[in-house]
C-alpha positions as a printed NumPy array, in Angstrom:
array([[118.913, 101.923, 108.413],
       [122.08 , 100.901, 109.949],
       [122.115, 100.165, 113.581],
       [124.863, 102.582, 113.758],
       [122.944, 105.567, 113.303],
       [120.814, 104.721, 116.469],
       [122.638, 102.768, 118.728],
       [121.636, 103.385, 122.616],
       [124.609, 104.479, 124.152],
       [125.873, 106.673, 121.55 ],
       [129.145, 109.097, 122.3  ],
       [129.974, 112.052, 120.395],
       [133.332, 112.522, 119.234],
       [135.714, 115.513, 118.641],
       [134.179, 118.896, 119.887],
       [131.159, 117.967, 121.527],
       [129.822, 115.771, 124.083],
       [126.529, 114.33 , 123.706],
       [123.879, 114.745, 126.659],
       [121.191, 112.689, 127.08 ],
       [117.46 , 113.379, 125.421],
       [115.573, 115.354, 127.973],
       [112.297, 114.601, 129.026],
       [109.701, 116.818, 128.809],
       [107.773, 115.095, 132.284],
       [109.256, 114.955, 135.593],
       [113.147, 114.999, 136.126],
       [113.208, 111.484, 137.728],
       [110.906, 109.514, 135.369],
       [111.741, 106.842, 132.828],
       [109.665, 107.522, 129.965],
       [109.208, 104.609, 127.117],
       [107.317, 105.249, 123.715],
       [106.15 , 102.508, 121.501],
       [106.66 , 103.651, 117.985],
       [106.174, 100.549, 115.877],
       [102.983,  99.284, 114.43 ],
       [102.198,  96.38 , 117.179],
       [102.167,  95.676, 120.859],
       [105.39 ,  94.76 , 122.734],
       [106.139,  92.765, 125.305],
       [109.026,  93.168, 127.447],
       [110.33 ,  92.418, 131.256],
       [111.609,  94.954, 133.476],
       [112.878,  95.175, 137.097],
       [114.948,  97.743, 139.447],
       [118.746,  97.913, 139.04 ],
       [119.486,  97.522, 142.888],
       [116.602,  95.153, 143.657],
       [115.927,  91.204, 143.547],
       [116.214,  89.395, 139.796],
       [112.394,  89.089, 139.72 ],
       [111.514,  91.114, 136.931],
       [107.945,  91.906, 136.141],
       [106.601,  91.449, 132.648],
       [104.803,  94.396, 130.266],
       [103.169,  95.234, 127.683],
       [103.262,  98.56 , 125.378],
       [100.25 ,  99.432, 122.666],
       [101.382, 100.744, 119.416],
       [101.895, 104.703, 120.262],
       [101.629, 104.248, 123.656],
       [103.689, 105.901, 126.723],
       [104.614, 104.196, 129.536],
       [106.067, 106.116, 133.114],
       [108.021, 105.103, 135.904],
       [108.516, 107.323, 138.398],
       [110.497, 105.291, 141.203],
       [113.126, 107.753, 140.562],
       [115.698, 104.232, 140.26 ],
       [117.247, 102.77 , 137.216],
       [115.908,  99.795, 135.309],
       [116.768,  96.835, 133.499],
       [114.802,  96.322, 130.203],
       [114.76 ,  92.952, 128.1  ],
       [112.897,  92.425, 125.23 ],
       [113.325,  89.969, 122.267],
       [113.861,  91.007, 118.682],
       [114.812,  88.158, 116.025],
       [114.888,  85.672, 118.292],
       [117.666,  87.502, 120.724],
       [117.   ,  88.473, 124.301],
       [118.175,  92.227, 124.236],
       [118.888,  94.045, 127.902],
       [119.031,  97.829, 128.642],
       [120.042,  99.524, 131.497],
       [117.657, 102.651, 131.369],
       [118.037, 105.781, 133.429],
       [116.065, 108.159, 135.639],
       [115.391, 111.066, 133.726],
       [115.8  , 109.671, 130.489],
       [113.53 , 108.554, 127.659],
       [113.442, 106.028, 125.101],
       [111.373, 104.75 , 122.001],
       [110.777, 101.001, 120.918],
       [111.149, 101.172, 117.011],
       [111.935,  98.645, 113.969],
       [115.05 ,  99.353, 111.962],
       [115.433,  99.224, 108.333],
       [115.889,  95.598, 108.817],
       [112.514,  95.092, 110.496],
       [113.977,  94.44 , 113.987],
       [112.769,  95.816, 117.173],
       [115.327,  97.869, 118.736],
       [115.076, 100.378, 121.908],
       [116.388, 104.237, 121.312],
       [117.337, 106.302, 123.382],
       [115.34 , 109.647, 122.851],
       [111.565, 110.603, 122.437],
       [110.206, 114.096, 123.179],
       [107.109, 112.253, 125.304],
       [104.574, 114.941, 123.997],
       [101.583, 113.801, 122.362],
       [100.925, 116.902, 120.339],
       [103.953, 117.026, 118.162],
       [105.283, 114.264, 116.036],
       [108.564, 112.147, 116.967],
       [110.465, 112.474, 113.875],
       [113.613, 110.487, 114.916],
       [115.74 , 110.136, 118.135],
       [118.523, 112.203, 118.777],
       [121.814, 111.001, 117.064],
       [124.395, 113.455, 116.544],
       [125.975, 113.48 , 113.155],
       [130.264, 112.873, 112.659],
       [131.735, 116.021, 112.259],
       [133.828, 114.607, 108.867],
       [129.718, 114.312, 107.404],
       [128.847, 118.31 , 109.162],
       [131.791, 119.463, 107.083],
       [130.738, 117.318, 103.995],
       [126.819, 118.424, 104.1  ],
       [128.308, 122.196, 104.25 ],
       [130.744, 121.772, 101.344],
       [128.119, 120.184,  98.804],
       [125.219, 122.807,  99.968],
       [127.879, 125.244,  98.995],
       [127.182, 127.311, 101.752],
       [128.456, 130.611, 101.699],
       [128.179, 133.941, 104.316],
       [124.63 , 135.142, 102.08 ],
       [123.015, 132.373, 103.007],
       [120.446, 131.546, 105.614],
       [120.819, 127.989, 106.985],
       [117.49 , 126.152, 109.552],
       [118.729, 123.084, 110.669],
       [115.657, 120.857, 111.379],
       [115.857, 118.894, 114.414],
       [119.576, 120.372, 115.163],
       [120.056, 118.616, 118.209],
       [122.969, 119.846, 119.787],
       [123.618, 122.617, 116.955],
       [126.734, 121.179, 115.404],
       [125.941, 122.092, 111.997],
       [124.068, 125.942, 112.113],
       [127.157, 126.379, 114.349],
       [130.245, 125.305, 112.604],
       [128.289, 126.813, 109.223],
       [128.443, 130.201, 111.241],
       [132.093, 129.821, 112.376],
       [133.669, 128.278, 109.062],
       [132.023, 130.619, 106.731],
       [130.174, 133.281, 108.615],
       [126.395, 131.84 , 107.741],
       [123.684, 133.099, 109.565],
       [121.809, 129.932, 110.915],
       [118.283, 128.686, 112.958],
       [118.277, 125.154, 114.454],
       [114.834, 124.246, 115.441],
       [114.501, 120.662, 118.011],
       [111.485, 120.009, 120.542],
       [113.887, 119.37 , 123.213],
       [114.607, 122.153, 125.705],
       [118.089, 120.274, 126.732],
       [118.826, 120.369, 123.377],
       [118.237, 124.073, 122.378],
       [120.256, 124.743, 126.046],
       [122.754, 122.917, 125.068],
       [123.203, 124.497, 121.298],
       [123.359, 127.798, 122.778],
       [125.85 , 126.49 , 125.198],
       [128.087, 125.528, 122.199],
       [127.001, 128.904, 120.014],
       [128.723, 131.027, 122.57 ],
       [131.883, 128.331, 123.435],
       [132.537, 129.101, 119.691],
       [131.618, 132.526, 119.375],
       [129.157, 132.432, 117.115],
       [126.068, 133.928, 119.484],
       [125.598, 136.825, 117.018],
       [124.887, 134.846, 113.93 ],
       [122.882, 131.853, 115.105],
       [119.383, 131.325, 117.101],
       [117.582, 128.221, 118.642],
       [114.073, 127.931, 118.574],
       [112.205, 125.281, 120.312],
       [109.735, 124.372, 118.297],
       [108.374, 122.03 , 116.339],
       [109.564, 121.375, 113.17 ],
       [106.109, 120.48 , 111.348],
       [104.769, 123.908, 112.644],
       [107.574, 125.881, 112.083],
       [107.984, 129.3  , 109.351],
       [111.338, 128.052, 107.294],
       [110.613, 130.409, 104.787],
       [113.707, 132.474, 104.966],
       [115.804, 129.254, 104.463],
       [118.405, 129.385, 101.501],
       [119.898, 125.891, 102.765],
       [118.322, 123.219, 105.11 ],
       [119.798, 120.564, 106.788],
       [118.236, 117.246, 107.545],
       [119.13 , 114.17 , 109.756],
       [115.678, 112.458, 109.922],
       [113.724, 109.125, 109.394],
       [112.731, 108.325, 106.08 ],
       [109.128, 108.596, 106.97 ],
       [109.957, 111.736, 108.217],
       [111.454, 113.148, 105.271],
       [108.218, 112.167, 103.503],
       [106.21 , 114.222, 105.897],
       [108.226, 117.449, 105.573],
       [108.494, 117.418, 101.621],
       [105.308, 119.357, 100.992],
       [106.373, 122.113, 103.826],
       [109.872, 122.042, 101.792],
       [107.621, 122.427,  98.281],
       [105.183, 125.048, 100.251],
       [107.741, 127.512, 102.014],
       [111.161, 127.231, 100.158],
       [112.107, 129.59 ,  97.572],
       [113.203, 128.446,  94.071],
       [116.919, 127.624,  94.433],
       [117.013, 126.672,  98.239],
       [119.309, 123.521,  98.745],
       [117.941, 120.646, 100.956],
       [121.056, 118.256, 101.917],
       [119.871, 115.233, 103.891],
       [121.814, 112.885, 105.762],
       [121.437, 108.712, 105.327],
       [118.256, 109.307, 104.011],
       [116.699, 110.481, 100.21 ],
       [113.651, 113.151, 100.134],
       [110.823, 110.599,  98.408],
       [109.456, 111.851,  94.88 ],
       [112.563, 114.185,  94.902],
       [114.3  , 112.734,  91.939],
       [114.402, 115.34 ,  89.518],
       [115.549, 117.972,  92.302],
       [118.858, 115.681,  93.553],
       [121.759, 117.922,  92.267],
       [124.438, 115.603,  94.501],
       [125.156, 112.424,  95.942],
       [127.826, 111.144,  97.859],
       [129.07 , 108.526, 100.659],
       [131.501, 109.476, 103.523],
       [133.159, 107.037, 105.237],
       [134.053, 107.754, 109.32 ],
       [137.351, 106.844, 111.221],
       [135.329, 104.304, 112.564],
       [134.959, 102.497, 108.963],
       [131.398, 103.398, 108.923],
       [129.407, 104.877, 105.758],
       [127.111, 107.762, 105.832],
       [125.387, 108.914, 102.599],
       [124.787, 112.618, 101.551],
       [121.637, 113.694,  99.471],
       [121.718, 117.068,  98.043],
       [118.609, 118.451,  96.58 ],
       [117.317, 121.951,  95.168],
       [114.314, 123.652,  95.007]])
């Protein structure tokens, strides 16, 4: 996992503008999810305050909340680096490891204890949206669920490029508001729906094409309700990340390179 794909202060590019993960606890809070495998220790204090900072620590899959209604400064160390956050009110974030086995703070976590976090909110590059689209072959027959769809960039510009009906399904009410938001902006109100729900619980049944931008882990989870409700012939395209024990289902493969130099890999699979 490149630190690309989650860095904290992310900005979306071209048609849409990214807006901050939502929490689902009080407006003002700062919500913080630990989401490795071991406790963490890290220093925090008030933006507008004195330096002295007061020092924490965070179980494995536990939730801290602040509820000053201020903004705070987080430090933490990871690989022998001192790392500092600015976090917001209203705002959430997860401690997590990368690929490379570093701790590193994301923004986004749904801060519900009855659904699992499957990854924080990233958006993905239009150039790879238009990519994932052409290799699914998508076509105006088909039914497209985007699973975690964030802010709906991919059910939507399937429905406006090449008249797909589409469902984007995301635990996050500011990101179902927003989707619609953008479903209507392009038109497209008639042909697309956002559901929140989550994704584990969800009836994808009706799919023809899904659409993936997960953790690995996470992709491991949802295989067996892609096995269970998919219909033979369903596509599965996946973003970054390979569906494990899919090997003999991978119909396509390919890398995508951004303006901004950086690689993204496409996994196409069928059912």
């Amino acid at each position: 996992m490149k630190k690309r794909y989650f860095t904290l202060l992310f900005l979306s590019v071209l048609v849409f503008l990214s807006i901050p993960y939502g929490l689902m606890t009080q407006s003002r809070e700062i919500a913080i999810r630990n989401l490795t495998k071991k406790v963490v220790s890290y220093s925090i204090k008030t933006s507008h305050a004195s330096p002295a900072s007061k020092k924490m620590r965070l179980e494995a899959g536990e939730l801290e909340l602040f509820s000053d209604g201020f903004s705070l400064i987080i430090s933490f160390d990871s690989q022998g680096q001192t790392i500092t956050y600015r976090l917001d009110p209203g705002m959430a974030y997860t401690f997590r490891d990368n690929e490379e086995g570093e701790l590193e703070l994301y923004e986004g976590s749904h801060s519900r204890t009855d659904a699992p976090d499957l990854a924080p909110y990233v958006s993905t590059p239009m150039v790879v949206v238009e990519k994932m689209l052409e290799m699914a072959k998508v076509t105006k027959s088909d039914i497209l669920y985007d699973l975690g769809c964030g802010d709906g960039r991919i059910v939507i510009i399937a429905a406006k490029k090449f008249g797909t009906r589409g469902v984007g399904i995301d635990l996050d009410p500011e990101r179902i508001k927003e989707s619609n938001a953008y479903a209507k902006l392009a038109g497209v109100e008639d042909l697309v729906e956002f559901r929140l729900e989550d994704v584990m619980k969800s009836n994808i049944s009706e799919a023809t094409v899904v659409t993936l931008y997960l953790l690995p882990e996470s992709n491991a989870i949802l295989r067996p309700i892609l096995e269970r409700q998919l219909k033979e012939g369903a596509r599965v395209v996946s973003h970054n990340y390979h569906m494990p024990d899919w090997q003999a289902r991978e119909i396509g493969y390919t890398e995508v390179t951004t303006g901004d130099g950086e690689t993204h890999t496409i996994f196409v699979y069928k059912k």
